[in-house]
PLY file of the C-alpha trace (Angstrom):
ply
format ascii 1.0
element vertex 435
property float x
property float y
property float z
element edge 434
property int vertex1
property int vertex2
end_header
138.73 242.33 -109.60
139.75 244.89 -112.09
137.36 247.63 -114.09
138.26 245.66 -117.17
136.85 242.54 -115.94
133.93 243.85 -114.18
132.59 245.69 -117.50
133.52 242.37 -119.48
130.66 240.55 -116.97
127.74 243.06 -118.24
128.88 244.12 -122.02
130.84 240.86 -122.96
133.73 242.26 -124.05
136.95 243.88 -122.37
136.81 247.85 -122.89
138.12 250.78 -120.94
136.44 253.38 -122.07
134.49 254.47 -118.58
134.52 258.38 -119.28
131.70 257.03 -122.08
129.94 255.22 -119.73
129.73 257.78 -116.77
132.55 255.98 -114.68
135.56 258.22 -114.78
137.39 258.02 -111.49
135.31 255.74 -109.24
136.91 253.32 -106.80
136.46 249.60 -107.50
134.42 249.80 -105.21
131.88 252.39 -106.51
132.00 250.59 -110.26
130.95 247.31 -108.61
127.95 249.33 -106.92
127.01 251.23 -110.23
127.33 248.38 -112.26
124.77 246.18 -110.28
122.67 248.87 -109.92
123.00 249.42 -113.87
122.55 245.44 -114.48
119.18 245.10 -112.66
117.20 248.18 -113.95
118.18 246.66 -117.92
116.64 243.57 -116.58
113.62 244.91 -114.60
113.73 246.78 -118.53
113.73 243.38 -120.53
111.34 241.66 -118.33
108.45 244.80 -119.03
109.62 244.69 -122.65
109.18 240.43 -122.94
105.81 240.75 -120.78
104.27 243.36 -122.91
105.75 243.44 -126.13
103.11 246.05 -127.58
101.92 248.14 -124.95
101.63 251.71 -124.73
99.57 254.23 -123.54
96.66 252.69 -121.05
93.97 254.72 -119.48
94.07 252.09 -117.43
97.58 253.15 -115.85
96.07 256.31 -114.98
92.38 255.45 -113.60
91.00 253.06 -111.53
87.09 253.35 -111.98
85.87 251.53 -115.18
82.91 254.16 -115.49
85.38 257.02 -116.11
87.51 254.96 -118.39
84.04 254.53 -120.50
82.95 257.82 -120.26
86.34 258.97 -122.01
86.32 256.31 -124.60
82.42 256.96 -125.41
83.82 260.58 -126.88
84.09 261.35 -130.67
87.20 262.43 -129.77
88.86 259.38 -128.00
91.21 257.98 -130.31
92.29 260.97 -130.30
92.83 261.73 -127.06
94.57 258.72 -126.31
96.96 258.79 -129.04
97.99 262.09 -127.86
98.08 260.58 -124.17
100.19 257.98 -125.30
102.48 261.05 -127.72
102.68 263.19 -123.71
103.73 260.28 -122.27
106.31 258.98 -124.87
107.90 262.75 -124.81
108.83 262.50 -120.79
105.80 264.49 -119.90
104.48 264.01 -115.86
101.66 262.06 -115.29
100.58 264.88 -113.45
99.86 266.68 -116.86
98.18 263.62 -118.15
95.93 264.08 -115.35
95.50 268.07 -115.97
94.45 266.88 -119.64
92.68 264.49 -119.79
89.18 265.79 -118.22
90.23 269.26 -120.27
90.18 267.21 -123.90
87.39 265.76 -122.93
85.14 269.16 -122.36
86.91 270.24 -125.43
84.89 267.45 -127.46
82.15 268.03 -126.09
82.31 271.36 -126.51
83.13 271.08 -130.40
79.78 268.52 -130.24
77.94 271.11 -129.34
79.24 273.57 -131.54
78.17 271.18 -134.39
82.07 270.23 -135.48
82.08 266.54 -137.37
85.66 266.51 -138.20
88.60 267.28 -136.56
89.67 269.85 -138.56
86.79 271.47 -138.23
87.43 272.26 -134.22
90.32 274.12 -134.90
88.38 277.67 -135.00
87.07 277.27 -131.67
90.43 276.40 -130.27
90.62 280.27 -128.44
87.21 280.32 -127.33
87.03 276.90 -125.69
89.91 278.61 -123.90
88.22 281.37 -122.60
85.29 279.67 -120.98
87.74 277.08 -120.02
89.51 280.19 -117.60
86.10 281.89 -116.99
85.45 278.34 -114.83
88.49 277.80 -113.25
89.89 281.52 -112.43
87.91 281.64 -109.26
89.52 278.24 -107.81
93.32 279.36 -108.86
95.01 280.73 -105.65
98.06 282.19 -107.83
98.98 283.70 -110.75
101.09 280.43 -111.82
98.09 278.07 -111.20
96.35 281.03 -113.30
98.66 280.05 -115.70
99.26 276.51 -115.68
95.43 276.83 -116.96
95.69 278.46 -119.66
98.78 276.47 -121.01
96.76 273.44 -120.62
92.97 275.01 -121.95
95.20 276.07 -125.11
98.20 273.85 -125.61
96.92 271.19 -124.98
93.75 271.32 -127.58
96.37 272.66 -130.27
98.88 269.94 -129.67
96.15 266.74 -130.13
94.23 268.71 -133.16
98.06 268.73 -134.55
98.44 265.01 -134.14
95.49 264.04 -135.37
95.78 266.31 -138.61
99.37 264.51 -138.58
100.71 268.58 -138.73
104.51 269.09 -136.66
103.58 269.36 -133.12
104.81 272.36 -131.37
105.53 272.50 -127.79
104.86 275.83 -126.12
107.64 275.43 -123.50
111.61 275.05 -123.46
113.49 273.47 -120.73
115.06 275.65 -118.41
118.44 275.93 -118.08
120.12 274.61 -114.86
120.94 277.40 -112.49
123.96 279.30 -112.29
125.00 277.16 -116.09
126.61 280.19 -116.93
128.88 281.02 -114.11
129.55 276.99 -113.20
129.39 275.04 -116.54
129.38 271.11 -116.26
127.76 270.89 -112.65
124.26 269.29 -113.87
126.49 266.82 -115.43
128.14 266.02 -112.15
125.82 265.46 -110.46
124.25 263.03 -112.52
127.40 261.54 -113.87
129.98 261.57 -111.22
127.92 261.83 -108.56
125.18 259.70 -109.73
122.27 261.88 -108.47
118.65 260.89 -108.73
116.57 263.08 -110.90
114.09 263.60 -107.92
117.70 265.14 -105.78
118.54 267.01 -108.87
115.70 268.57 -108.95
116.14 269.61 -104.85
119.59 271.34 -106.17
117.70 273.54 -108.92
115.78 274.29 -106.47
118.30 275.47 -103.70
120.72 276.84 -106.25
117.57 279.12 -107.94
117.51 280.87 -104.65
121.06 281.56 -104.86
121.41 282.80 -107.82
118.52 285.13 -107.17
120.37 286.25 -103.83
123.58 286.90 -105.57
122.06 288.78 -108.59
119.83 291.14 -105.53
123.44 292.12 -104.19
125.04 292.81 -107.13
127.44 289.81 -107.35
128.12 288.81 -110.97
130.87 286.19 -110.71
132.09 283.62 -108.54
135.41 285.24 -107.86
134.07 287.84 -105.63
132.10 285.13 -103.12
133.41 285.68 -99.87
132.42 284.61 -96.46
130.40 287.37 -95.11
128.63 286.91 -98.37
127.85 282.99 -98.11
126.91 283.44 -94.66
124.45 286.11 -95.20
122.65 284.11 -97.71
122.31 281.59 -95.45
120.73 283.73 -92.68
118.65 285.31 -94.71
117.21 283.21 -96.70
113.03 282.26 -96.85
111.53 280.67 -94.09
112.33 277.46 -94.01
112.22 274.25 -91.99
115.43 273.21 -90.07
115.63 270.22 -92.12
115.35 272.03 -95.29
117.66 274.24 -94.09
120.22 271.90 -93.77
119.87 270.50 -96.76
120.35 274.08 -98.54
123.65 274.34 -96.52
124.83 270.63 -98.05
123.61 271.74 -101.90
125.38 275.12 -101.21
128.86 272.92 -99.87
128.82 270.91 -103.26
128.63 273.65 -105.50
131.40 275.63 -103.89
133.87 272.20 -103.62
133.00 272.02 -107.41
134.04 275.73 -108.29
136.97 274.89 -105.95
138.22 271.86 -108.17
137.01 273.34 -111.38
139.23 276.30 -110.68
136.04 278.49 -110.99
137.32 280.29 -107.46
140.64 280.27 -106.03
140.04 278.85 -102.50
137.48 276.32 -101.21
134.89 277.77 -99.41
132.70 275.14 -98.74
134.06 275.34 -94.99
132.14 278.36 -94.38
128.66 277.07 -95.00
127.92 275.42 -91.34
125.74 272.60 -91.32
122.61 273.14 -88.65
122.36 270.53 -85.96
119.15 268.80 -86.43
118.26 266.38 -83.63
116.00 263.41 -83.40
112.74 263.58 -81.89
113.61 267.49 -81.50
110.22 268.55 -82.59
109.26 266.78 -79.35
107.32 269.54 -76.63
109.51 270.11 -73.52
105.89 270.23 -71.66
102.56 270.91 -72.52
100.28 273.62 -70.94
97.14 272.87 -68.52
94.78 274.17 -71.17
96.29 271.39 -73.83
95.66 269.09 -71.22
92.36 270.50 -70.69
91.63 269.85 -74.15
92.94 266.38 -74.72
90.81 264.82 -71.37
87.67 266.41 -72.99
88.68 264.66 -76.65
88.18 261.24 -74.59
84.84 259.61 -75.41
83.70 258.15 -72.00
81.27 256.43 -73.30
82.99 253.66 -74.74
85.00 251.08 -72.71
88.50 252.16 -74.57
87.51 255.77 -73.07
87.06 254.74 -69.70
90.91 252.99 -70.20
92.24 255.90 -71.86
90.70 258.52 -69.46
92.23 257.18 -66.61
95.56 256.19 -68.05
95.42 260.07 -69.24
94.79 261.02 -65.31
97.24 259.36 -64.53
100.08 260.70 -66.97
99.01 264.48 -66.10
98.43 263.58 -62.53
101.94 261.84 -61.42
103.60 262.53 -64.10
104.49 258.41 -64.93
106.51 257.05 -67.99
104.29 254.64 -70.33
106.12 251.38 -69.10
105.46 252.72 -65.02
101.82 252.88 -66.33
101.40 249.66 -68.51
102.68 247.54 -65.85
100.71 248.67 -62.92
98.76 245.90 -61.35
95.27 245.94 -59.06
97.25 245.59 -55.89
99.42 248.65 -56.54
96.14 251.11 -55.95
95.37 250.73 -51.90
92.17 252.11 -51.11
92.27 251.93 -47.61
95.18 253.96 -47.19
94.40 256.10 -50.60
97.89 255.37 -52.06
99.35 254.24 -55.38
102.18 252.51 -55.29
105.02 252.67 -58.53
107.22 249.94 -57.88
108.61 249.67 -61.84
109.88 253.23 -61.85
113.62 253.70 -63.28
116.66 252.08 -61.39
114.38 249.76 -59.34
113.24 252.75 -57.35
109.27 252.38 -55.66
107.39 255.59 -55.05
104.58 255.92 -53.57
101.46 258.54 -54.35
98.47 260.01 -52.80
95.43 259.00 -54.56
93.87 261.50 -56.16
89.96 262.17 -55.87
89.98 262.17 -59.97
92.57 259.51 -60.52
90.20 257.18 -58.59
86.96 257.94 -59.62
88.24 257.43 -63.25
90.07 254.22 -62.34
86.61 252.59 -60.42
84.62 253.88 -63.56
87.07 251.45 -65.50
87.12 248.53 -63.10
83.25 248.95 -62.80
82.12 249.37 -66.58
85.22 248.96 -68.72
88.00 246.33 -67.66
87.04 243.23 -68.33
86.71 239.96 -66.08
90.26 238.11 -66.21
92.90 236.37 -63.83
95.04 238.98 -65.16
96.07 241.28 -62.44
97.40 244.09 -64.64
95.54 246.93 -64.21
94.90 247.99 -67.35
94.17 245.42 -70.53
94.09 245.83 -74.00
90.72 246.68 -75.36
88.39 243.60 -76.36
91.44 241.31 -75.93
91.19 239.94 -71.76
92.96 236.51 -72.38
95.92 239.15 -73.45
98.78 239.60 -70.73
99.84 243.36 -70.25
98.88 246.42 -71.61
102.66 247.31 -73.56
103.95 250.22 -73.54
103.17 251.57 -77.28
99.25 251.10 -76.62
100.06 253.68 -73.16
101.51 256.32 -75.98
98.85 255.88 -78.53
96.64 256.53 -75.73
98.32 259.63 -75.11
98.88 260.44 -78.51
94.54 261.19 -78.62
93.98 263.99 -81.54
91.50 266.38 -80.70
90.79 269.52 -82.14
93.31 272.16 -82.54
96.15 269.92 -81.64
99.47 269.76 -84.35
101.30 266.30 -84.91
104.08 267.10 -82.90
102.34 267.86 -79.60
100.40 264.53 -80.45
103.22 262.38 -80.98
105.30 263.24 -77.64
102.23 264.06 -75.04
102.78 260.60 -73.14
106.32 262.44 -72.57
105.60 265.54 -71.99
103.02 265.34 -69.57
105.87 264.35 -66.98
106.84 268.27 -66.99
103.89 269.61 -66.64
104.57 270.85 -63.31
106.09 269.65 -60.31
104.93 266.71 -58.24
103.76 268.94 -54.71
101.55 271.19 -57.18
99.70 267.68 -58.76
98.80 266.54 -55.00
0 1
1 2
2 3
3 4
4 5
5 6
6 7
7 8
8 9
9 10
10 11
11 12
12 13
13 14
14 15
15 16
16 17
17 18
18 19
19 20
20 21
21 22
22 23
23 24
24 25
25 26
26 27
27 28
28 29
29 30
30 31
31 32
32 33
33 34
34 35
35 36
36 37
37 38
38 39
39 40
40 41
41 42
42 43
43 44
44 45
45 46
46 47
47 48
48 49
49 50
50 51
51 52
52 53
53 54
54 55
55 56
56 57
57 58
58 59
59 60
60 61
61 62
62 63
63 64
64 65
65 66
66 67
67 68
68 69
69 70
70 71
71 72
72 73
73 74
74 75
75 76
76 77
77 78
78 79
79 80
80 81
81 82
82 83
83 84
84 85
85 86
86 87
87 88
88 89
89 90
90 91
91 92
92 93
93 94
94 95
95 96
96 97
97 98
98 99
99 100
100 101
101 102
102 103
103 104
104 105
105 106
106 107
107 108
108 109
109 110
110 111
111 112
112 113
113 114
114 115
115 116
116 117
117 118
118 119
119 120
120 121
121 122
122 123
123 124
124 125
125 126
126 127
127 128
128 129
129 130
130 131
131 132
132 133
133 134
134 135
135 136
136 137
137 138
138 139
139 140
140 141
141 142
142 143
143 144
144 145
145 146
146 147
147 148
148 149
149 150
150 151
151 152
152 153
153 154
154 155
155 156
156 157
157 158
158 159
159 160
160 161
161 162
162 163
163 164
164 165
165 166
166 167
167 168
168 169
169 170
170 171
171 172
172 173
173 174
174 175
175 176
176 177
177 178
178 179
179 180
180 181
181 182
182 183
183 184
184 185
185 186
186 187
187 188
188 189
189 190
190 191
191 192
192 193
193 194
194 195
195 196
196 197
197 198
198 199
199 200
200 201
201 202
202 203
203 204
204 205
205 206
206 207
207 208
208 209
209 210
210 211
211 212
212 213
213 214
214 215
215 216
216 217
217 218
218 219
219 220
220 221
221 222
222 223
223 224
224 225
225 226
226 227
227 228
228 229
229 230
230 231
231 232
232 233
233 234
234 235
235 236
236 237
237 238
238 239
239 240
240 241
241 242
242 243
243 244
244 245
245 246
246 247
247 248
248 249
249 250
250 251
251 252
252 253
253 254
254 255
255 256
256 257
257 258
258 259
259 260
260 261
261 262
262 263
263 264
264 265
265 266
266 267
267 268
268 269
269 270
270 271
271 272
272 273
273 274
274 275
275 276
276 277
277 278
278 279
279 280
280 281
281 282
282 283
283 284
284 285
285 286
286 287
287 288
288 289
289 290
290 291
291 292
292 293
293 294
294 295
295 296
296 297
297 298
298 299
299 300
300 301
301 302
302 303
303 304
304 305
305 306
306 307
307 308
308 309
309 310
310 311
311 312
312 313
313 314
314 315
315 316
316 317
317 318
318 319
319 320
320 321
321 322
322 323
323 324
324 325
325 326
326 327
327 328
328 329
329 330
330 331
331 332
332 333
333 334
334 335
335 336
336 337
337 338
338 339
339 340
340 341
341 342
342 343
343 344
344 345
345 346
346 347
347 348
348 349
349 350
350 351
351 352
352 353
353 354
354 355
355 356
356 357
357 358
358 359
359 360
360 361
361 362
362 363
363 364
364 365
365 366
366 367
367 368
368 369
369 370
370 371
371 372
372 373
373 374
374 375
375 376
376 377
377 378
378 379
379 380
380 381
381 382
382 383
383 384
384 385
385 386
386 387
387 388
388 389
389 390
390 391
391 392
392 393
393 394
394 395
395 396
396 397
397 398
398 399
399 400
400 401
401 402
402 403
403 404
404 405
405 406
406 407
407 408
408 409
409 410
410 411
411 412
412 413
413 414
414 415
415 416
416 417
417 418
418 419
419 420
420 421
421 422
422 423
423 424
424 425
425 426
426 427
427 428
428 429
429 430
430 431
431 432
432 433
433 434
């Protein structure tokens, strides 16, 4: 199917003009994608349009409890607070700032109530002052200078810009947009990303971001064009820049390979040097503990509530992680005949391979498991040793209920020690020392 075609199915009429519509020099392939992507949010679009012909601004979109809906609307003020609501969110603004402003326009009124204001342009004067106390409350709660000053822009701007509407006076907006980083130096590269490349605004705003930091790097060392870039200098950023995560990381490296490719094709620098940026190996499930130490283990048996029947269960399935150091399938399918009392063994007969081992029995491990049988597991034909909690007609304990068990938070404990202790208790030492 040709481009021609393909556009005639969503305008209605051949054209070829797709450096207008964002296309220029995508595969067949990539127009069908953009096209049908294109195609379903103007119907999702139409549909919101046909199903609410007239609506705008709702404080309902924003808040769930009626009371604080009727709290705002029982203020002198709340036309016009939700007209400019409605103006914020009909000029792109967050709905983060809608949520800054609201409660701070509605103070304001009742601070011009009290002040004895019966018009609106009458609350004008106190416009500054309302500020002031506004700061006075919240400086103490503002960990930074920006919050600091996030504060004030709202306490003041925000007051000024909904007297303005409702006076029907030009509204001024206290801020510009910034320009996209490095603009300057590499002209056109916010508009590939969105055009050519078809970027999100959400990954967009990931490459501002990155590229910030870059720019602030190369202006630190003195470099004022692109020409002089060079590999020691690329790879020095990358070591040196702010702590970061490994996945974060990697994701500078990737923003960082894109811009140079660009300069590279835009003839901005004379060789590509997107090669030198390495990419960092992130694995899955790295964030996984190796082992865990005896105090952790410590900790997480003493987490277990004992008194329940699911703590009986999950004390001794804990024992017996940290104790023979078993997988969470060798544990779930343990049955009542593997434990021999008389000979004070425990037999693992569904270990990896088809391999049986056989254990000493523990003093611990078997108090904790006749705690269980005694006050805990309940009275079934099942012959697993260790059931589900409340559910005895169930078959097996699997093996996701043996990791949650292992997975017990207690106090002090991060999520990634939490998430691979069922593991990692296997390495805790070797098998002689557990004995």
């Amino acid at each position: 199917m040709s481009k021609g075609v393909i556009l005639s199915s969503v305008s209605g009429e051949r054209t070829t003009d797709y450096a207008a519509l964002g296309f220029c020099g995508l595969s067949d392939g990539q127009l069908k994608c953009r096209l049908f992507h294109l195609t379903g949010a103007v119907r999702r679009i139409m549909e919101l349009h046909r199903r609410f012909p007239n609506r705008g601004f709702m404080l309902e979109d924003y808040y769930v409890k009626p009371s604080t809906i009727d709290r705002v609307r029982s203020s002198w003020l709340a036309p016009q607070i939700e007209s400019y609501l409605e103006w914020l969110q009909a000029h792109g603004y967050s709905r983060l700032v809608v949520y800054r402003r609201l409660p701070l326009l509605f103070h304001f009124a009742e601070f011009a109530q009290k002040k004895g204001c019966g018009d609106v342009a009458s609350c004008k004067v106190y416009i500054k002052e309302f500020a002031s106390k506004w700061l006075e409350r919240h400086e103490a709660h503002a960990k930074t200078a920006t919050a600091l000053r996030k504060h004030s822009i709202d306490a003041e701007c925000g007051v000024r810009q909904m007297l303005q509407l409702a006076c029907k006076e030009p509204v001024t907006r206290n801020r510009r947009r910034r320009p996209f980083p490095l603009e300057s130096a590499v002209p056109g590269f916010a508009e590939y990303l969105r055009g050519e490349r078809g970027f999100a605004e959400g990954t967009i705003r990931n490459y501002r971001r990155h590229l910030s930091e870059f720019a602030q790097y190369l202006s630190q060392t003195g470099v004022t064009c692109f020409s002089q870039l060079s590999p020691p200098v690329l790879a020095a950023f990358v070591e040196h820049t702010p702590k970061m995560a490994p996945r974060t990381r990697r994701d500078l490296c990737c923003h960082l390979r894109v811009l140079l490719r660009f300069c590279h094709r835009e003839g901005i620098t004379s060789r590509d040097l997107s090669g030198v940026v390495g990419t960092p190996q992130i694995y899955r499930l790295d964030d996984v503990p190796r082992s865990i130490s005896w105090d952790e283990v410590r900790r997480m048996l003493e987490a277990v509530e004992r008194r329940t029947i699911r703590g009986r269960r999950d004390y001794a399935i804990l024992l017996l992680l940290v104790t023979y150091g078993l997988r969470a399938h060798e544990v779930a399918k343990l049955i009542l005949d593997d434990v021999d009392w008389k000979r004070e063994r425990l037999q693992v007969l569904a270990r990896k391979a088809g391999h049986a081992t056989a254990y000493p029995l523990a003093g611990v491990v078997a108090e904790a498991i006749i705690d269980y049988l005694k006050h805990g597991r309940p009275k079934t034909e099942d012959r697993h040793l260790f059931l589900p909690h409340l559910r005895a007609t169930s078959s097996d304990l699997c093996r996701g209920r043996v990791v949650q068990c292992g997975a017990l938070p207690s106090q002090g404990w991060d999520s990634s020690t939490q998430a691979g202790i069922a593991h990692a208790s296997a390495y805790l030492c070797p098998t002689s020392d557990r004995r």
